[in-house]
Backbone as numpy.savetxt, mean C-alpha at the origin, in Angstrom:
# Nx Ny Nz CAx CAy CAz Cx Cy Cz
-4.35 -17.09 -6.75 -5.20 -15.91 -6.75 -4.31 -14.68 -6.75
-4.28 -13.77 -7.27 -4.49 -12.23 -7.07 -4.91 -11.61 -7.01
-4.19 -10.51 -6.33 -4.87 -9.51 -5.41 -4.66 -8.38 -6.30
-5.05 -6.89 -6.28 -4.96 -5.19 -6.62 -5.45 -4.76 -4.78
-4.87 -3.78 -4.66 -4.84 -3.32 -3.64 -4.48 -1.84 -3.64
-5.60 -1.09 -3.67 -5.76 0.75 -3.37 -5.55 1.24 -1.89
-4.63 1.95 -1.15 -4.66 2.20 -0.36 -4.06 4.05 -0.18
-4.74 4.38 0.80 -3.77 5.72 1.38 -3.82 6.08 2.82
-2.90 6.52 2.92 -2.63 6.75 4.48 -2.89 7.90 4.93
-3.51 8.41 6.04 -3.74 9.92 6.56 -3.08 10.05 7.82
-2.62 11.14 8.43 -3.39 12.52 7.42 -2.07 13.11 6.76
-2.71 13.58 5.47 -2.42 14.25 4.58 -1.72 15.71 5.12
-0.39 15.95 4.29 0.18 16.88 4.67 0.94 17.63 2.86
0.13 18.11 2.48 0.78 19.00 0.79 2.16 19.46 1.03
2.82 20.01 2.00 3.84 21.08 1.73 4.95 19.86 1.76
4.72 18.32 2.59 5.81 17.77 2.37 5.32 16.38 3.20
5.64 14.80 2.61 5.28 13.83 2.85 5.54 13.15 4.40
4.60 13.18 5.18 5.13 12.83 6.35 5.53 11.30 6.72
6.08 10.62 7.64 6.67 9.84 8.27 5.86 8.61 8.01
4.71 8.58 8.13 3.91 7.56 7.55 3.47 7.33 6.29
3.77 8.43 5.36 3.37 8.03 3.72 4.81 7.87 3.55
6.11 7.83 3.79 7.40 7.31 3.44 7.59 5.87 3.63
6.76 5.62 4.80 6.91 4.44 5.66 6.23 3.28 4.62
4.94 4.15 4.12 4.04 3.41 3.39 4.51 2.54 1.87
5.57 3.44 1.40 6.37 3.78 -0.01 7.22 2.89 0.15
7.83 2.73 1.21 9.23 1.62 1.07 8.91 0.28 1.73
7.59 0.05 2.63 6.93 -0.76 2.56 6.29 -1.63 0.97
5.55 -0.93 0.66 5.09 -1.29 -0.58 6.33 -2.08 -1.64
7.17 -0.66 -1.87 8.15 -0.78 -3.07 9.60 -2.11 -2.95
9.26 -2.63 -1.32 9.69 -3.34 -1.14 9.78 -4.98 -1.19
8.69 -4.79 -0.89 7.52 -6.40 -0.90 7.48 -6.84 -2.73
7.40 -8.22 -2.22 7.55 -9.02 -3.67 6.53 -8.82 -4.36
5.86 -7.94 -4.77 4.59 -7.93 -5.64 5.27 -7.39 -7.34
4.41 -7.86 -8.09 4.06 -7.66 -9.44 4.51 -6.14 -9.55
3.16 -5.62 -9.47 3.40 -3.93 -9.69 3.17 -3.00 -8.76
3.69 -2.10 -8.73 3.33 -1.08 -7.81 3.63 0.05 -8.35
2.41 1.24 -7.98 2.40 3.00 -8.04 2.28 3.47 -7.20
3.08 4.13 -7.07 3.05 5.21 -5.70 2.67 6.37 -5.86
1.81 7.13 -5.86 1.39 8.37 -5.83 0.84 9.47 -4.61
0.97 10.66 -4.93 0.42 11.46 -3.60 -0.92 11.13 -2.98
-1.53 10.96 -3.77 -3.43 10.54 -2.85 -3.87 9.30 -3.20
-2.90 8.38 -3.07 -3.68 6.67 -3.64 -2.02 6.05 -4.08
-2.49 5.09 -3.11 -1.07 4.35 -3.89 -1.93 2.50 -4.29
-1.38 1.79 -5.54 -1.90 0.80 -5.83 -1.08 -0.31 -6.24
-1.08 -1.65 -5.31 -0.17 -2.59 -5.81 -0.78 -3.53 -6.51
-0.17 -4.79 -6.94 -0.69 -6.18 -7.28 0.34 -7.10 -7.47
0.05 -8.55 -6.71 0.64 -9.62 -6.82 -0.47 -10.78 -5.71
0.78 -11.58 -6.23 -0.15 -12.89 -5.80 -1.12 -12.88 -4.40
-1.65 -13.67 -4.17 -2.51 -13.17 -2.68 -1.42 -13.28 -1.74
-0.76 -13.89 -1.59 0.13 -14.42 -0.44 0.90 -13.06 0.07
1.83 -12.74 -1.76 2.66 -11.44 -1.30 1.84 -9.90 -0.70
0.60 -10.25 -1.01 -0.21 -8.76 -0.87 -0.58 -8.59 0.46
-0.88 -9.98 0.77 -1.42 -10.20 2.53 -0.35 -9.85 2.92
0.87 -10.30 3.04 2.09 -10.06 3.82 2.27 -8.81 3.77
2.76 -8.06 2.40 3.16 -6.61 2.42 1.62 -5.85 3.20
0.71 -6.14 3.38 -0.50 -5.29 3.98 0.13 -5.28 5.52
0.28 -6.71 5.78 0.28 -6.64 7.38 1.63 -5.73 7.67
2.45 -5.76 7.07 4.05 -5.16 7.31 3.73 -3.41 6.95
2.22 -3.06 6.19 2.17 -1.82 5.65 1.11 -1.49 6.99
0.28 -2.12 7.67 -0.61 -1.50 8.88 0.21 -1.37 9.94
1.09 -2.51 10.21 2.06 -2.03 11.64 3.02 -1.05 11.41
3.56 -1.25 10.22 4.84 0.18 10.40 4.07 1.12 10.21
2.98 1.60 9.31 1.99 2.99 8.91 1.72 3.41 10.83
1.35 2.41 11.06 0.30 2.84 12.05 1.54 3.56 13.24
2.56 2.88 13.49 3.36 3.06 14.11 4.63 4.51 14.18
4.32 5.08 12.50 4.99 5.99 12.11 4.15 7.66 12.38
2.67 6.99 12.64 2.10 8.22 12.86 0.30 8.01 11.93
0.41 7.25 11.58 -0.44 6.86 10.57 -1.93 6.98 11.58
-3.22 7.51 11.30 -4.50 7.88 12.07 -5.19 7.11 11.10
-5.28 6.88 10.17 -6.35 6.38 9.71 -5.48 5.59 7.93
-5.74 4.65 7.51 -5.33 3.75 6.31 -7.13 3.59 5.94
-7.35 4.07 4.07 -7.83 3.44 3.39 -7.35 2.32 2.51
-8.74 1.34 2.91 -8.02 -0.07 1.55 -9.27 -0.23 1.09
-8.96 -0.84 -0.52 -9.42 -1.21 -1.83 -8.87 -2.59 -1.93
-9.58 -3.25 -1.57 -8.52 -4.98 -2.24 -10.02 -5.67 -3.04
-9.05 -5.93 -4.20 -9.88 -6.64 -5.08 -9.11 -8.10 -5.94
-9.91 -9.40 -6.08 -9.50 -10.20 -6.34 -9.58 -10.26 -8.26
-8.00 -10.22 -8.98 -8.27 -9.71 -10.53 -7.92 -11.08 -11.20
-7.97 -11.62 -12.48 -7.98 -12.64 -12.84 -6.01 -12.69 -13.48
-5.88 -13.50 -13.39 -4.51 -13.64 -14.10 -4.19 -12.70 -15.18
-4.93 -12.56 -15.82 -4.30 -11.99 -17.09 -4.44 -10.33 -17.39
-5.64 -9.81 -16.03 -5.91 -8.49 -15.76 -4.65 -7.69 -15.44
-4.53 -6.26 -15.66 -3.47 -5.18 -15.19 -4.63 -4.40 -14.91
């Protein structure tokens, strides 16, 4: 199975990325998944279920821990051959 996974972390700060959306970024960009985008208001990965569960749990404890108040998630199950 695979996973897509929309998430963002609050709160939001424009003039400069705080401690928990960095946290969020090298979490993500780290973990064995397929693809990943990182962007300012939505970041979105995909890979197998296994790697997505793992990088989630490793992305709620360090987020939460860095300062993180609130995480939106989007997880959706896509067929093999979907981007």
């Amino acid at each position: 199975m695979r996973l897509r996974v929309e998430f963002t972390t609050e709160p939001f700060d424009l003039d400069e990325a705080p401690a928990h959306a960095l946290v969020a970024r090298e979490v993500i960009e780290s973990a064995a998944l397929d693809a990943v985008d990182v962007g300012p208001f939505g970041n979105t990965a995909e890979g197998r279920a296994e790697a997505v569960l793992t990088a989630l749990d490793a992305l709620f404890r360090r987020t939460l821990e860095a300062g993180a108040t609130r995480i939106s998630l989007q997880v959706n199950v896509v067929g093999e051959g979907e981007r």
